[in-house]
Every structure is written in C-alpha cells, then in structure tokens.
C-alpha positions in Angstrom: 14.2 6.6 -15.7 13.2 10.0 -16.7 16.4 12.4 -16.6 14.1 15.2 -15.3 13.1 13.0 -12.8 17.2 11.7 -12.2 18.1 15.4 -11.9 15.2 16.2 -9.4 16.1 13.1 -7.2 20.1 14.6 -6.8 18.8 17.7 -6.3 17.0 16.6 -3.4 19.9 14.7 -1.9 22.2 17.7 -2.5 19.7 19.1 0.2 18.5 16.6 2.1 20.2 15.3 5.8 21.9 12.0 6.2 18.3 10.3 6.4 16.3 12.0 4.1 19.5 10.9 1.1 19.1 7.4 2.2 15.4 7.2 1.9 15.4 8.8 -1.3 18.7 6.8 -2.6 16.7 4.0 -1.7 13.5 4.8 -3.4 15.9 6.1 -6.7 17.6 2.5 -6.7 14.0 0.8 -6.6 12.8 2.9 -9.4 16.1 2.5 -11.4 15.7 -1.2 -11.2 12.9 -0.9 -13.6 9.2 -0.6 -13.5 7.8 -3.9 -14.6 9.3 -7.3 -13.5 10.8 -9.1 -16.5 8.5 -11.5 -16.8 5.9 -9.0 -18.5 7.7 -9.7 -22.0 6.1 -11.2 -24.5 8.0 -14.7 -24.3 6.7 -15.3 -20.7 6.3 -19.0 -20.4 4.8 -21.1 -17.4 8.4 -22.0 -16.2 9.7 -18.5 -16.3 6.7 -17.9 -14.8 6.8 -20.0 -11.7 10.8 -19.3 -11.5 10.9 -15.8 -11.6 8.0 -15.4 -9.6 9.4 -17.8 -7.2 12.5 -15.9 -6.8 11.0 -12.7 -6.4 8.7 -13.4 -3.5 11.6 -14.9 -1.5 13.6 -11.8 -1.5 10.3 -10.0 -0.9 9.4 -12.4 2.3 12.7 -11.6 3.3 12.1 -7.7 3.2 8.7 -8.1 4.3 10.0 -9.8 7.8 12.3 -7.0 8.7 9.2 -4.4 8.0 7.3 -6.7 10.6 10.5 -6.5 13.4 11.1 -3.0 12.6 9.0 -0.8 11.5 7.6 1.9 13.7 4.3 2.3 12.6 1.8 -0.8 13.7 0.3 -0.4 9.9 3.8 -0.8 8.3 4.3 -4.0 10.3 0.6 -5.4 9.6 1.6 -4.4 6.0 4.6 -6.5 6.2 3.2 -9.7 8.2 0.2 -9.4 5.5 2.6 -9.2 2.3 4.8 -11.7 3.8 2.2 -14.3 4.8 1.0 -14.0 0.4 4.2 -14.3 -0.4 5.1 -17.8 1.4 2.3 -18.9 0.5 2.5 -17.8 -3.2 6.0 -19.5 -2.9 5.1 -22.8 -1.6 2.6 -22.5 -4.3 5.1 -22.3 -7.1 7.6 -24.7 -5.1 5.1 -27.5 -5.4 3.9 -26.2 -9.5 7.7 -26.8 -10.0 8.4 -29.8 -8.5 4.8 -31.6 -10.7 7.3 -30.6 -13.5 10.9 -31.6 -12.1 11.9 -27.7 -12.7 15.4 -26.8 -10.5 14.3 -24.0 -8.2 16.4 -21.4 -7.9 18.5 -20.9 -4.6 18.6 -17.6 -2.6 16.9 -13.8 -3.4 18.0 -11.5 -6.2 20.7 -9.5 -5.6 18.8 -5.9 -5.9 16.2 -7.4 -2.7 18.9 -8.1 -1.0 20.2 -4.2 -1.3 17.1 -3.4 -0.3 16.6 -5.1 2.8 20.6 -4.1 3.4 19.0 -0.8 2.4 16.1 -0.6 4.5 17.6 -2.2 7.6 19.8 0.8 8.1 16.6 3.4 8.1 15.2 4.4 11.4 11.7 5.0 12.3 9.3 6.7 10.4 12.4 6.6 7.0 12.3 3.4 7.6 8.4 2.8 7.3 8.6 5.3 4.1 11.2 3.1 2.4 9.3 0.2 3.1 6.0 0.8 1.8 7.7 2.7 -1.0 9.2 -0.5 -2.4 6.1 -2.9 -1.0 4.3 -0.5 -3.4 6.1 -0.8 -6.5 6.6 -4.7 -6.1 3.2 -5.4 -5.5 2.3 -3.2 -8.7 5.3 -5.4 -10.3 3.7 -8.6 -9.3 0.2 -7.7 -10.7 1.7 -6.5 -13.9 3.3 -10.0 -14.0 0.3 -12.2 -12.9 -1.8 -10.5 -15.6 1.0 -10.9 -18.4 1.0 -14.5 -17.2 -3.2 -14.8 -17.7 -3.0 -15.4 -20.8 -0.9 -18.7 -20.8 -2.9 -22.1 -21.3 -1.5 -23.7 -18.4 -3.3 -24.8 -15.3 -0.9 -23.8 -12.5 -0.5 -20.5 -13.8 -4.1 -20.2 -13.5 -4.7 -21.3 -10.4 -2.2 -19.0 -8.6 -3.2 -16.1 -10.6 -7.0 -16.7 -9.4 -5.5 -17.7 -5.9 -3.3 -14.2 -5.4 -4.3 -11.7 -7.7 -6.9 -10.0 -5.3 -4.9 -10.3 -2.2 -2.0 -8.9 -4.4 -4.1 -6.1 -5.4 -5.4 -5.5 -2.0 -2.0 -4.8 -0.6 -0.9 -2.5 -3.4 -4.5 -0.7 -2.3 -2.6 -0.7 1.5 0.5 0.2 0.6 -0.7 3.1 -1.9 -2.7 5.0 1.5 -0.4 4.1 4.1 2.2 5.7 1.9 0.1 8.5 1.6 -0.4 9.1 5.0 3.8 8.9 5.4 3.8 11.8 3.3 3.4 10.7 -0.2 5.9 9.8 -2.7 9.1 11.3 -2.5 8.8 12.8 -5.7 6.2 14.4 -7.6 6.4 13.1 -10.8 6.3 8.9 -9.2 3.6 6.6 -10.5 2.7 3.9 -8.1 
C-alpha cells in the first residue's frame, strides 16, 4: 500500500471516534490484504483455480449472510442476499468441477474473511453498511480480476463458470460501487475500487 495513503489512513484514526477508527481500520486491513486475489499470477492453473476460488466465496457467503441479518440499510441487505446467493452457487459450482477431478476441497474460510466478518460484526448501523460494501466492493473487483486471469485456460469448467458468473459478478461490483457512493464514498480519497 501506498505510504502516503498508510500515513493518511492514521491520520484519520488519530481523529476519528471509536466508530469511525473501526470502519476505517477495517477498510485499511482489506486494502492491506492486497488488491488482486492470488490467483491473478501468471501460473494460475484450473485446480488453483477452482480451489482458491472455492475458498474465497465461502468466507465471502459467510460475510455476505451477516450483511443480510444486519445491515441497516434494506440495499446493503439486498446487496448481501444478492452476493451471497452468486457465491453458493459459484461454490457448488466448483464443489462439483472438483469432485469430476477427485481434487480435496479445502475445509473452512481464510483466515483474513474471517477478521472481517469478526470485523464487521462489531460495526453498528450505517458503519456497519460502509464496511460492508467497502469490502463487497473490493472482493467482487478481486473475483473479476481472477475470472478474467482464469479465461485464458483451455479447460472447460473454468469456462463455463467464468461465462456462468462473470456478469452477475460484475453487476454487483456495479451495486456495490453506487451504494457505496451514496454511504459517503470511499473513506479515502486516493481508493481505487
């Protein structure tokens, strides 16, 4: 991460109340964690692929049905039945690619979702919604970035998911890009969706 940025962000929560620090110690940790998910190398293959993918969404369905319990806004909990209904569906997906190939599935979330939802589940209200569509923001721009490094692989799964999710990816990085707007923006200026 930028170190302008890194010095802006404690700035901020030198400021900020109790709330605002979480929010934007959440947002800091999501954009520390990288921009692109790892799968974006150039040695992507169909079973990192359908692995890492795999593991991803579940920690994301798991974030995804706390934003639908407890979000404030009605949009941030559409936003989160929406992503999460992709995302099972997206799994199951990959759970049945793996299994044609007798690949081991990989068992619980990633530890950084789990901080998240940890994260996230101690927000209230409208921080709450803002930290939310934050990180649905940047993961759905993740998983594009990581269903279009995947395109180019000759394999038929791959393809078939990528045609299958792509749009409705896309569509809710669309969602999440104006619902964050209408929160307020991003919590920094400089931040890239």
């Amino acid at each position: 991460m930028n170190t302008a940025i890194t010095l802006a962000v404690l700035a901020l929560l030198l400021r900020s109340s109790r709330a605002v620090r979480r929010v934007v110690l959440v947002a800091f940790s999501l954009a520390s964690c990288g921009r692109a998910h790892p799968n974006t190398a150039a040695g992507i293959t169909p079973q990192t692929f359908i692995t890492s993918v795999y593991l991803a969404s579940a920690g994301d369905v798991n974030v995804c049905a706390l934003a639908a319990r407890q979000a404030r806004l009605t949009e941030t909990r559409q936003l989160g039945i929406m992503v999460q209904h992709t995302l099972t569906s997206m799994r199951n997906d990959l759970a049945a690619a793996a299994q044609r190939r007798h690949l081991p599935m990989p068992k619980g979330i990633e530890e950084k979702k789990q901080a998240l939802a940890d994260n996230l589940a101690t927000l209230p209200g409208q921080r709450f919604d803002e930290g939310y569509t934050l990180a649905m923001l940047q993961d759905t721009r993740s998983m594009r970035q990581t269903l279009d490094a995947a395109a180019a692989l000759p394999d038929s799964d791959v393809h078939n998911i990528i045609s299958k999710y792509r749009v409705q990816i896309q569509d809710e990085q669309r969602t999440s890009a104006r619902l964050l707007t209408r929160l307020g923006g991003p919590p920094w200026p400089a931040f890239t969706p």
